[in-house]
C-alpha positions in Angstrom: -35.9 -27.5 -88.6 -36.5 -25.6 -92.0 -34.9 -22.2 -91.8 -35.5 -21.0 -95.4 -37.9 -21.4 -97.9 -36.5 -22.6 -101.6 -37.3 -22.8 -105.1 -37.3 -25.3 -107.3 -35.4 -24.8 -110.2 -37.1 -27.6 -111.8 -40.2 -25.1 -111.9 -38.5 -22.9 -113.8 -36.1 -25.1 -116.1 -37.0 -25.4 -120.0 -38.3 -28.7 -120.7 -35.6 -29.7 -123.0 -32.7 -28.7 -120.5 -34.1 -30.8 -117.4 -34.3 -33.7 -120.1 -30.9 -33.3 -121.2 -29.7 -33.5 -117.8 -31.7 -36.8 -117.1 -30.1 -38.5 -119.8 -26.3 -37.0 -118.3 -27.2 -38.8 -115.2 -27.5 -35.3 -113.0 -30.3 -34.0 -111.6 -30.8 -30.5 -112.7 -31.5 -29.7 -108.7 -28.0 -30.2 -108.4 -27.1 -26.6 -109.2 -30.1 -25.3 -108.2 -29.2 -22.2 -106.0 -25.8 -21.4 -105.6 -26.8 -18.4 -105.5 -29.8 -16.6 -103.1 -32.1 -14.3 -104.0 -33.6 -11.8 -101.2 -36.5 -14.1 -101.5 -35.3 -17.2 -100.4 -34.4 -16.8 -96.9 -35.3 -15.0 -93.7 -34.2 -11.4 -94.4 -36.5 -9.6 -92.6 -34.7 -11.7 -89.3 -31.3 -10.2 -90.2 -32.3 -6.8 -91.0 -33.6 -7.0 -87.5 -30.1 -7.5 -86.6 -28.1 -4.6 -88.6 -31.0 -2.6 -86.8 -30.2 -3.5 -83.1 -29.9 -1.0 -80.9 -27.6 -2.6 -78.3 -25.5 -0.4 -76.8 -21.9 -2.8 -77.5 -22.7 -4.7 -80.5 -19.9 -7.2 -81.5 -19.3 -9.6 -84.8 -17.5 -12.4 -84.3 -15.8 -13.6 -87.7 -15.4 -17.3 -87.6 -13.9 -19.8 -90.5 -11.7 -21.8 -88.4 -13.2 -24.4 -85.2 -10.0 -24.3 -83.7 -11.4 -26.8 -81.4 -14.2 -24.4 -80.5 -12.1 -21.9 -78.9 -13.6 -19.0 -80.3 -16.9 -20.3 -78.0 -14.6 -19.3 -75.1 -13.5 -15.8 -76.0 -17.5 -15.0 -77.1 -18.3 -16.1 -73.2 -15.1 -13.9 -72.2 -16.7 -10.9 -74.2 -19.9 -11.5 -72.3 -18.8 -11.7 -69.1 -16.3 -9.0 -69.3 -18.5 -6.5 -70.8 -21.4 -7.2 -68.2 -19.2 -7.9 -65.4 -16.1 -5.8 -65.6 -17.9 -3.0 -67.3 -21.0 -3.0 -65.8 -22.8 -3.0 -69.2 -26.3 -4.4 -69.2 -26.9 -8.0 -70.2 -29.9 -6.5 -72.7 -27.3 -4.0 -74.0 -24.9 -6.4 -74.8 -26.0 -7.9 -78.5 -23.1 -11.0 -80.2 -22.9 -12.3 -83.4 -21.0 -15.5 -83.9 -20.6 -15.3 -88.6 -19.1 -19.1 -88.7 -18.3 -20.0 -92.5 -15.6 -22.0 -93.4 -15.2 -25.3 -91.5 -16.4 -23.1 -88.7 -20.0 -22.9 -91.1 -20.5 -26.2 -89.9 -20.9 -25.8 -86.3 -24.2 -24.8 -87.5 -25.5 -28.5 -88.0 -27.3 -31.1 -85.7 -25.6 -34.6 -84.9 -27.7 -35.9 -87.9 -25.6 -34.1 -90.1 -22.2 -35.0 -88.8 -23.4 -38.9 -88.1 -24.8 -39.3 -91.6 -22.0 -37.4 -93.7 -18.8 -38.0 -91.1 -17.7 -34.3 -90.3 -15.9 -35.2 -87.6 -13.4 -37.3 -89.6 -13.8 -34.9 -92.8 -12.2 -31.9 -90.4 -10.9 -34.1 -88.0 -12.7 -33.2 -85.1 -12.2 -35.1 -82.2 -14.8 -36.3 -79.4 -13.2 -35.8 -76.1 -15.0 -38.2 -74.8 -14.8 -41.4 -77.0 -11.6 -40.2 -78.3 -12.4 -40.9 -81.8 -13.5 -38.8 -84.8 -16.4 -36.8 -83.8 -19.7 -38.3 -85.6 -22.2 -35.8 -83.6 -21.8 -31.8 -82.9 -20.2 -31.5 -79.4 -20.0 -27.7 -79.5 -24.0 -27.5 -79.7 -25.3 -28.7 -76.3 -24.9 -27.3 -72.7 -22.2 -29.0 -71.0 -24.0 -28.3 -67.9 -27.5 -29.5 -69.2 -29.5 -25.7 -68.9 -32.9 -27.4 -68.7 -33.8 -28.2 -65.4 -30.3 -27.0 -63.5 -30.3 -25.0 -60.8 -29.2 -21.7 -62.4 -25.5 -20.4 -60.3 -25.3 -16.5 -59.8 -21.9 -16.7 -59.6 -19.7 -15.9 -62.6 -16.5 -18.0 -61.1 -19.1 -21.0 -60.6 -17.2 -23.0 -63.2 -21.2 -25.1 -63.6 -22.8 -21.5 -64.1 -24.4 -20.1 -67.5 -21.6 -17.7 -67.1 -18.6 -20.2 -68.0 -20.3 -22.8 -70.6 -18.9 -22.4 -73.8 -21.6 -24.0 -75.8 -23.3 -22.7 -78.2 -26.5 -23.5 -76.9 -25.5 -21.5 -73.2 -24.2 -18.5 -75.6 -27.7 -18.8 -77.4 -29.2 -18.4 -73.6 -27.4 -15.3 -73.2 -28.7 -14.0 -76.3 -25.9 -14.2 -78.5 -27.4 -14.8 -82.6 -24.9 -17.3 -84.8 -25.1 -16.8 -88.3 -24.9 -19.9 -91.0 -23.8 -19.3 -94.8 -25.6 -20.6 -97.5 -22.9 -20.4 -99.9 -20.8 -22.6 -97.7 -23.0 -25.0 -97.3 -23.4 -25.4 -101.1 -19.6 -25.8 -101.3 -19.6 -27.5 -98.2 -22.1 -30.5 -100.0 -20.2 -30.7 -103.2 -17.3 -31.8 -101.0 -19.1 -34.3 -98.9 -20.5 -35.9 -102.3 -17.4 -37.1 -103.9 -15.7 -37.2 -100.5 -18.6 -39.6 -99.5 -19.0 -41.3 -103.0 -22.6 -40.4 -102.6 -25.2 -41.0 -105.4 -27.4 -38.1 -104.5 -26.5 -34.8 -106.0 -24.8 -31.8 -104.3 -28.3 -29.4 -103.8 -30.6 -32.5 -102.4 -27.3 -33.0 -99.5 -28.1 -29.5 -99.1 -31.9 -29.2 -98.4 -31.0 -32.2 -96.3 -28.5 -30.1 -93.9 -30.3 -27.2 -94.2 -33.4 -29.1 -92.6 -31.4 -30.2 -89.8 -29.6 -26.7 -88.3 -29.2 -26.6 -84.8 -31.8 -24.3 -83.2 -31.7 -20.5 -83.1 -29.3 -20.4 -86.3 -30.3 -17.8 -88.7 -28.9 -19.1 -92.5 -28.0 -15.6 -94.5 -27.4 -16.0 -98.3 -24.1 -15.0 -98.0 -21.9 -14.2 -94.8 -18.9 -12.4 -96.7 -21.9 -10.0 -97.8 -23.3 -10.4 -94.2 -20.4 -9.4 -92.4 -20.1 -6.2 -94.6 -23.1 -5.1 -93.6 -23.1 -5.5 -90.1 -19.8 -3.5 -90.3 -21.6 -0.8 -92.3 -25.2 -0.4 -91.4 -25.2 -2.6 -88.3 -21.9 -0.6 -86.6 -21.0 -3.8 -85.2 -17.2 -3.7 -83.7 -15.2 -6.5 -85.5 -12.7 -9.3 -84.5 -11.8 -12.3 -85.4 -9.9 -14.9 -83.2 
């Protein structure tokens, strides 16, 4: 799934230059776009966000997975603030900023088969008991599609105590991807992975292949800012 549209630096790059870098044995594409412009990504989705009107509006700041245990205290926010305080479920709005290690949460199993995640930031799979070589925070422990849906919030099999990312997506809770960490992300998982292709192509690649519902801002540190700011969103990090 393409989130963003890119350019192609190779449009833009003098002749001479792109030739130069052929001959160095680097693609030009390589440091393409460490850098966004307003033009390159879905804006218009996030400045839909800052303008939510949400009565509670929380940001979750996220750079460690902590095996995933800031997915529990998100469902805990949710249930506490519709449940204990009686606030409505559609005047309840979550962000979940993951950068950092946390930034890759954000990918399909694609992405952690093909460039070994799990062993890079040794995640564990529960159930094989071995490095983790497919996202096991994405999918609904409790299989959403098709389930018979529990009213009860102490149904431990209910919406109301899956910690996935795809339940929390459900219950309308947006997670927010950094481009700027991917790019960093990639020129670590090149020379940790000896791999021939260069840094911006292993980025278009993971880019292609987010999870669904993620929305990829140019950068969070700038994102988070402005939630803060124009957004009003309360803050907290676990």
């Amino acid at each position: 799934m393409a989130n963003i549209t890119r350019r192609s630096f190779l449009t833009v790059a003098p002749a001479g230059l792109a030739t130069l870098g052929a001959l160095a044995g680097t693609s030009q594409s390589a440091e393409a776009q460490l850098v966004w412009q307003t033009s390159d990504w879905k804006i218009a989705a996030f400045r839909a966000l800052t303008g939510e009107q949400a009565r509670i509006k929380q940001l979750y700041d996220i750079t460690r997975i902590g095996e995933g245990g800031f997915l529990n205290n998100i469902k805990n926010s949710l249930n506490g603030l519709h449940f204990g305080f009686g606030i409505p479920d559609n005047q309840i709005k979550i962000v979940g900023a993951l950068h950092g290690p946390a930034n890759l949460l954000n990918f399909d199993d694609y992405i952690w088969s093909k460039y070994q995640v799990g062993q890079w930031l040794n995640v564990t799979d529960p159930v094989t008991g071995n490095s983790a070589v497919k996202n096991i925070f994405y999918p609904s422990k409790n299989t959403l599609r098709g389930r018979a849906v529990s009213k009860d919030p102490n149904d431990p099999g209910s919406v109301y105590q899956d910690t996935s990312m795809e339940a929390l997506q459900s219950r309308g809770v947006q997670f927010l991807a950094c481009h700027t960490a991917t790019e960093e992300q990639a020129r670590v998982l090149v020379r940790r992975n000896n791999l021939s292709q260069s840094p911006e192509n292993v980025v278009t690649d993971m880019l292609a292949h987010t999870v669904p519902g993620v929305l990829v801002v140019a950068s969070m540190v700038a994102a988070i800012a402005l939630l803060q700011n124009q957004g009003r969103y309360s803050y907290i990090t676990v």
